[in-house]
C-alpha positions in Angstrom: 45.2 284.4 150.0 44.2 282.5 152.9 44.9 285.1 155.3 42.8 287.3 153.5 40.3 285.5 153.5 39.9 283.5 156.8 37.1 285.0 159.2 36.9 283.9 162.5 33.9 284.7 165.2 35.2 287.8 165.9 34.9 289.4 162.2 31.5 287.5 161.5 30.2 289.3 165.0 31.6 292.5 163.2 29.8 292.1 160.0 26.5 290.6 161.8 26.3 293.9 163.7 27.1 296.2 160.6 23.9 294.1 158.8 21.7 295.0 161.7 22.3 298.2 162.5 21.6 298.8 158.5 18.6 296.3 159.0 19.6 293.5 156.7 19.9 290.0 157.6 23.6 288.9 158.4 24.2 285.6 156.2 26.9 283.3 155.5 27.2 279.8 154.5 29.2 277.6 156.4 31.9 275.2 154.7 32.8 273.5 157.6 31.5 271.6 160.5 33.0 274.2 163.2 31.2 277.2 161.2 28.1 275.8 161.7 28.6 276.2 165.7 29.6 279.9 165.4 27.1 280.8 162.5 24.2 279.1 164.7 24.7 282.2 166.9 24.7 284.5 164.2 22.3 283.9 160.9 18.4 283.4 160.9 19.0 280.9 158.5 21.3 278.5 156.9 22.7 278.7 153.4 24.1 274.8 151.8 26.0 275.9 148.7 25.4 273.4 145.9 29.4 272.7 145.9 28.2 270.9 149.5 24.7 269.3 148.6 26.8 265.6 149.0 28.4 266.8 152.2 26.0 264.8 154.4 28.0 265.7 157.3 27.4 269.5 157.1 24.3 268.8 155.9 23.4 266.7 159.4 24.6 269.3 161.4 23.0 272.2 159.8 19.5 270.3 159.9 20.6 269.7 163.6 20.3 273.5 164.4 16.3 273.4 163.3 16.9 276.8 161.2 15.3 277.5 157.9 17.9 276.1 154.5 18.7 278.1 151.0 19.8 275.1 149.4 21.3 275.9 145.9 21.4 273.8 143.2 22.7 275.8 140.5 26.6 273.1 140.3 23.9 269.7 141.2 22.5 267.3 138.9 19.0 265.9 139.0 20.3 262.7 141.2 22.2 264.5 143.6 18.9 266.7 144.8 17.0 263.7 144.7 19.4 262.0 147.1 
C-alpha cells in the first residue's frame, strides 16, 4: 500500500497542473514536516487535518509559510482547539 500511495514533488506538480489547467485550486495537506517545503510551492493555502491539531511541529512550520489555514476539527475535542 505504501507504494501506492506515496507522492513525491514530481506527482503533486502533475496533479497541481491538471487542477489549473481545469481551474480548480490544487490542495493537499501535508503530514509531515518535509511536505510542507514542497506544498509551499504548490497550494494557496494550507490544510491541518484535525488527526494533526496537537502536532505543534507541523503546525509551526505551516504558520511559518504565512499562507491562509483550513484547520479541521471534526476528530478534536473542545481543549485541544483551545490549546
Amino acid at each position: 500500500m505504501k507504494k501506492v500511495y506515496k507522492f513525491g514533488l514530481a506527482e503533486f506538480k502533475i496533479l497541481q497542473k491538471y487542477c489549473y489547467k481545469i481551474k480548480i485550486d490544487f490542495l493537499s495537506t501535508p503530514f509531515d514536516l518535509d511536505a510542507v517545503d514542497y506544498l509551499d510551492k504548490l497550494v494557496p493555502f494550507f490544510k491541518i487535518a484535525s488527526a494533526d491539531i496537537n502536532n505543534y511541529h507541523l503546525i509551526e512550520k505551516i504558520c511559518s509559510k504565512c499562507k491562509p489555514i483550513d484547520l479541521s476539527t471534526v476528530a478534536s475535542n473542545i481543549n485541544e482547539i483551545k490549546q
